[in-house]
N, C-alpha and C positions, 0 to 999 in steps of 0.2 A: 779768943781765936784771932790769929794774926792773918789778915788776908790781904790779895789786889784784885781788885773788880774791872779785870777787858773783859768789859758784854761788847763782843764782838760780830757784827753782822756777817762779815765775809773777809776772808784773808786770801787774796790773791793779787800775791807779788804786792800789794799795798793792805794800807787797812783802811776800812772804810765804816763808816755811821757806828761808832765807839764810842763808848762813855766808859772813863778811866777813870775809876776812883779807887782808892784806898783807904783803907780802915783809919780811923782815931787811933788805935792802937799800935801802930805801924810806924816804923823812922823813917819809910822808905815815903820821898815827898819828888820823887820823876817820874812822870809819866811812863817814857819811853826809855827804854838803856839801850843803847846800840854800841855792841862793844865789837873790838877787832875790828882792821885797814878794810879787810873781803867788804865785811856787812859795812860799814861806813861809806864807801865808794858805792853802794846801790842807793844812799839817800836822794832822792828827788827824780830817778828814776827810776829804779824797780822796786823802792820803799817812799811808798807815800802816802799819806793819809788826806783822809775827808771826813769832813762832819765830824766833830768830836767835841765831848763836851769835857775839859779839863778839869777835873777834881782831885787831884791828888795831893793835897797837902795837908799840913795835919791842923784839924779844928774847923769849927765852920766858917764859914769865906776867905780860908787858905786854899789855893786852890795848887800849889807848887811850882813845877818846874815841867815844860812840855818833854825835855831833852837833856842830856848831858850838853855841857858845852863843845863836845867834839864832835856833836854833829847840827844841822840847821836845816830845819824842817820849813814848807811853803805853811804857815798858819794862820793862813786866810779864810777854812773853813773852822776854826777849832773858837769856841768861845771855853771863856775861863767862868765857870760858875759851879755852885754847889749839884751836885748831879741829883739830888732828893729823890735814890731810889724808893720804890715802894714797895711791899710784902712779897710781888713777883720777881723784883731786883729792876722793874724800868723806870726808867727816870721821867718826875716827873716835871725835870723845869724845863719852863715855859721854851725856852729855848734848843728840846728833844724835840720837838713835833711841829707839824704844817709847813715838812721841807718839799723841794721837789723831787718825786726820786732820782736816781741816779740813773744818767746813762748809760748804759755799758759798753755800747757802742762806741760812744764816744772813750771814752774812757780808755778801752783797747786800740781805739787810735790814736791816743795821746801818750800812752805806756806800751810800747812794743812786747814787753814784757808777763803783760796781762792778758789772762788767757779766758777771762769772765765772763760764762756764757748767760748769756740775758733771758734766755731761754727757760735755764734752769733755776737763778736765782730769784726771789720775792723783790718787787720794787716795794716801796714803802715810800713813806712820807715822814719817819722817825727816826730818829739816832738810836742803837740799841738793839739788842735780840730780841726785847719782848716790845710787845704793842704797850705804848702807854696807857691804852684806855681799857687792859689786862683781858683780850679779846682771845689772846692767844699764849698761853704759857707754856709754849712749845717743851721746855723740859718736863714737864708736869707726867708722872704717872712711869718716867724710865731713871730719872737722878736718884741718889740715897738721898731717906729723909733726914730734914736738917743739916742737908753740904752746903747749901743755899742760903 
């Protein structure tokens, strides 16, 4: 089975607390594809990321390519390491978890764009949709079995 792993926490107008991996079996080694002038002129304001654990290359401790070369992303929060999902799909390296969460506040006032209510979203302290310490396998009991 040929797959790409965005366990994505929240997409609004950016993406945020991601772990992007890709299968061994896979040629595809970019994280990110941002294709067409539209979506390229939204990079670093209405597309932008945080927290992201880079795993996309092929083999272990290949970790790829964040981006195509036609666009240049701020990757000051993205570390490049093997994502070592676990049986739930969360990652467990070291470098997923004891972040602080995100502000959203803040964030909606640094992205005009962003529409993230704080209200509604989980703050967390991990990169990923599931809890690393598998507290919460929020898919669990609604996905087909074995898509995962």
């Amino acid at each position: 089975m040929t797959f790409r792993i965005p366990v994505i926490r929240y997409l609004i107008a950016a993406l945020f607390s991601l772990v992007a991996a890709v299968s061994s079996e896979t040629a595809v080694d970019t994280c990110i594809n941002v294709d067409g002038s539209g979506s390229e002129a939204l990079v670093g304001s209405a597309l932008v990321i945080n927290n992201w654990i880079q795993d996309c290359g092929q083999g272990s401790g290949v970790h790829g390519s964040l981006s195509g070369s036609n666009v240049s992303f701020d990757a000051s929060t993205v570390v490049e390491t093997d994502a070592a999902l676990d049986a739930l799909l969360s990652s467990q390296a070291p470098e997923a978890s004891g972040l602080s969460p995100l502000d959203w506040d803040a964030i909606n006032g640094a992205y005009a764009d962003s529409v993230a209510d704080g209200d509604y979203l989980d703050s967390t302290d991990y990169i990923g949709a599931v809890n690393p310490d598998g507290s919460d396998p929020w898919w669990a009991g609604w996905t087909v079995s074995g898509s995962l």
